[in-house]
C-alpha angles and dihedrals in degrees: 000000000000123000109231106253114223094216124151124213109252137215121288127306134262146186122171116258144122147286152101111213101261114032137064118277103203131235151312138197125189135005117194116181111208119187125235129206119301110265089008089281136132098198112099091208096056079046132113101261115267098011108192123173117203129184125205129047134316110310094343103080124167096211147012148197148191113233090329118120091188093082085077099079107189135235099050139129098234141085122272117201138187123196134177135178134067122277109232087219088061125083132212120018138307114312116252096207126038113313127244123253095256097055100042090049092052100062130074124259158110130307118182115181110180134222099267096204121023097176126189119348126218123212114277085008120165100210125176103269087191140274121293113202130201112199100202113198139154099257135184109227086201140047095244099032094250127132091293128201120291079247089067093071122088085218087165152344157180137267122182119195114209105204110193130188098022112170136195118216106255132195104311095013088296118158115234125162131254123257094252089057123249117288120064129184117216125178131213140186129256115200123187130202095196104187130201113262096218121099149168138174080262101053104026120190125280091242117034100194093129100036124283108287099022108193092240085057135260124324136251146207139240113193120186107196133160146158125250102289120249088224129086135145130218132238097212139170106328088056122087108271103247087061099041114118134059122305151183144210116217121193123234096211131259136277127237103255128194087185126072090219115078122215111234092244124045109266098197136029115296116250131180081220142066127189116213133205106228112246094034152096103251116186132186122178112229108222127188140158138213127260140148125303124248118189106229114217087231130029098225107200102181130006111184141158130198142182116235131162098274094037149296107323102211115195141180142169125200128197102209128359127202123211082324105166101183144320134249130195127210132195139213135173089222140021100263097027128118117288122229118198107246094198123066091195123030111261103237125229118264097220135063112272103270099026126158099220141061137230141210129257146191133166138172134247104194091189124131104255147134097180135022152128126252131204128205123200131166132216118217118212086260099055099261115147122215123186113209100192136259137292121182130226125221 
């Protein structure tokens, strides 16, 4: 019994590292992914129902908790999970304290295991980020099985990715730290497209990778999407000349897995997207690679599109904005058709130019559509123009 989540794919994906094209970057150890609160909020009541955290592997976890993160203590080698949902095989409502194994197990979620030891990493190299798990389960999103509340839905949450003993290449292929130090903490977004299970020959499922009507019930999407992250290190002084400066690591994308063991190098084509057969673990490994940084003129955190009954509602929040004067949004039927501009007027910043925070958008396209990409671009106080990629509303 699963609401079906209006969420658009977004942009490509990101996490903070080192490297210039044609030299090596240096070397990581470890990478922990640690969950944060559903929706990015603390209170329980604004929460997907149920909310659980686990730590440890599959269905073999060595703790868990009701509604507490901390349970995740980074940097670790194991899985962290977070789950939601009742089980229909459990009776009586959410557990207060930590939940049993049956019951955690039992509900749907998200599982990440990072890549314990990166290693050295080549110019231009592709290297395993981790494996990312969706536990997909039927799930009941109220006690009693009844329409719960919008607050019910894991429409969305955080992953933040600890990466520890990061090194620059110093004089004579020496390792020497950055001048941040050497462990960094980057966060990226989880999306979900949780389908009805229901179908029929009439009223066919969303995603049709097993076939229209599978017997377990229709699949679902996970969809990992972010914006060029805000934060970066440097590799100064100490480091050798030709790899001094800030740098970043952007992700590929990850690779549709059936083992729980990832290969060091990417075995199929990257995606942004996984599809994923209801009742089943179903794993994908995350894979990036370093290159230089580039400052954005904003820090976009979320970029999303979605159909409802007047239009296509089109958000964005942003976490710092720099000389921004304004946004436009712009619409096509296809990836590489013709824009056409949504807005008739710029919609204006909400901050003072210069600002240090960010704010929070939404606009309407009341145009008539079931299915279309949408463009972002901002417009800085000088004219300049910056496009900050697609999403793509359903």
């Amino acid at each position: 019994m699963k609401k079906r989540f209006r969420i658009s794919a977004i942009l490509a994906l990101a996490l903070t590292l080192l490297l210039v094209s044609g030299v090596l970057a240096g070397s990581i150890g470890n990478i922990d992914g640690v969950w944060q609160y559903v929706e990015d909020n603390t209170d329980p009541n604004s929460n997907a129902f149920c909310v659980t955290y686990g730590t440890g592997p599959g269905t073999s976890e060595t703790d868990r908790s009701r509604n507490n993160p901390a349970i995740q203590t980074p940097p670790n080698t194991d899985e962290n999970q977070i789950h939601y949902g009742k089980p229909p095989s459990e009776s009586g409502d959410c557990p207060t304290s930590a939940p049993s194994n049956g019951w955690f197990d039992g509900q749907s979620g998200l599982g990440f295991d990072g890549n314990n030891s990166v290693g050295v990493i080549p110019a231009n190299a592709t290297f395993l980020i981790g494996r990312l798990t969706h536990y997909n389960r039927t799930i009941w999103l109220s006690n009693d099985g009844s329409t719960p509340a919008n607050w019910a839905f894991m429409n969305w949450i955080d992953l933040d990715l600890t990466v520890s003993s990061v090194m620059c290449t110093g004089p004579g292929n020496t390792l020497v730290p950055p001048i941040e130090g050497s462990t960094f903490t980057f966060t990226y977004r989880i999306n979900f497209d949780e389908t009805p299970n229901s179908c029929s020959s009439t009223n066919q499922c969303k995603y049709q990778t097993w076939g229209y009507c599978p017997s377990a019930g229709c699949p679902d999407a996970v969809i990992v999407g972010s914006a060029p992250p805000a934060q970066y290190f440097t590799c100064g002084t100490n480091a050798d000349p030709s790899v001094q400066g800030q740098y970043t690591l952007v992700l590929d994308g990850f690779v549709p897995n059936t083992s729980t063991t990832c290969p060091a190098s990417p075995a199929g084509a990257y995606s942004t997207q996984f599809i994923t057969a209801e009742s089943s673990n179903n794993h994908a490994c995350l894979y990036g690679k370093v290159t230089g940084f580039v400052p954005a003129a904003v820090t976009l955190k979320d970029f999303s599109a979605a159909v409802a009954d007047e239009g296509v509602v089109i958000s964005w929040e942003t976490l710092s904005e720099v000389n921004t004067l304004g946004f436009n949004l712009y619409r096509s039927e296809t990836l590489d058709g013709e824009k056409v501009l949504v807005n008739p007027e710029l919609i204006l910043s909400n901050l003072v130019p210069g600002s240090l925070g960010g704010a929070l958008y939404e606009h309407l396209d009341t145009a008539n559509t079931t299915a279309a990409y949408y463009w972002l671009e901002e417009i800085e106080i000088d004219g300049t123009a910056n496009s900050y990629g697609w999403t793509l509303a359903r």
